[in-house]
C-alpha positions in Angstrom: -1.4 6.7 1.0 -3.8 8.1 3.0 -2.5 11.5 4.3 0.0 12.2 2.1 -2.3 13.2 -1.0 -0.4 15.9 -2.8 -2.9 19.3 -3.7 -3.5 19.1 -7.6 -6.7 21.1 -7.7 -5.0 24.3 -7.3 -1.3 25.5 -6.7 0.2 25.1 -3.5 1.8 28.2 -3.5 -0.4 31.0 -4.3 -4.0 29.4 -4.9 -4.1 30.2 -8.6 -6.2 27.5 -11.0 -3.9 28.9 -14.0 -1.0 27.3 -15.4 -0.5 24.8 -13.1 2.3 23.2 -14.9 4.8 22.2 -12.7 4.8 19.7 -9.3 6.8 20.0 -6.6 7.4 17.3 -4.3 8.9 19.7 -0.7 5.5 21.6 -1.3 3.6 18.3 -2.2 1.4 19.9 -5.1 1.2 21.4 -8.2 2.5 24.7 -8.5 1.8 27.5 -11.2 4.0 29.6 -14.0 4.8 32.2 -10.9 5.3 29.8 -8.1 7.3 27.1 -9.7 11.2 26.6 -9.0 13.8 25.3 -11.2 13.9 22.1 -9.2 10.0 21.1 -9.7 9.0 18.9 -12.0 7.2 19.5 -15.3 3.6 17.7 -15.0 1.3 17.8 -17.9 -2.5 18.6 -17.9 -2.9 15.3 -18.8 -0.9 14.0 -15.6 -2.6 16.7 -13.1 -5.7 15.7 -14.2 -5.0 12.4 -13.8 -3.4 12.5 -10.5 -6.7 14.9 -9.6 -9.4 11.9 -10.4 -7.6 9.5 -8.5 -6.7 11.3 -5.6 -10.9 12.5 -5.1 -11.9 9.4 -6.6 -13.5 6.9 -4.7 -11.5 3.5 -4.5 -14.0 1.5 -6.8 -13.7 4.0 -9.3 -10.1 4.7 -9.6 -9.2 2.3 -12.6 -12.2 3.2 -14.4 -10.4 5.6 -16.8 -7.3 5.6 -19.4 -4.5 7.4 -20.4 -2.1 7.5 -22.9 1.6 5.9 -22.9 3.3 9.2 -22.3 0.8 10.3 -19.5 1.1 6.8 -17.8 4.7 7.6 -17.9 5.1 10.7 -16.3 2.6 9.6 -13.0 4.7 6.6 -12.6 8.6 8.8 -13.0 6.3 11.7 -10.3 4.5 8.3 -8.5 8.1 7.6 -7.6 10.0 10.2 -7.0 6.5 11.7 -5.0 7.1 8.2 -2.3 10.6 7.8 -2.0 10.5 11.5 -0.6 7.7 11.5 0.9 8.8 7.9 2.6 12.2 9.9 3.7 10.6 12.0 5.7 
């Protein structure tokens, strides 16, 4: 979705690189221990990193890696709630 790529390499907030635990869909990125909010969702450094190779990745390269059950899990519960929000407007 070309546009709408949420910021995963740092958090959106305040810049930091550390603890970037948590993602929020209103700021579209992840956010970290001090900028997160009790409605933002818990993202793993497996997801971030994830969501980080195939947002910079380039297109023929994106399915070139694997993740685990869980991780898959968590990108596709953020994948959706991420769309139908940002598809809201």
């Amino acid at each position: 979705m070309l546009g709408y790529a949420p910021q995963v390499k740092h958090c959106g907030v305040c810049g930091s690189h550390e603890g970037l635990n948590a993602f929020s869909v209103k700021n579209k990125a992840v956010l970290c221990n001090e900028c997160r909010r009790k409605e933002d969702l818990n993202i793993s450094a497996g997801a971030r990193l994830s969501l980080e190779y195939i947002i910079h990745s380039k297109l023929k390269d994106i399915f070139s890696f694997e993740v685990n059950e869980d991780v898959l899990k968590e990108l596709d519960f953020i994948r959706k709630i991420y769309v139908e929000t940002t598809l809201q407007g």
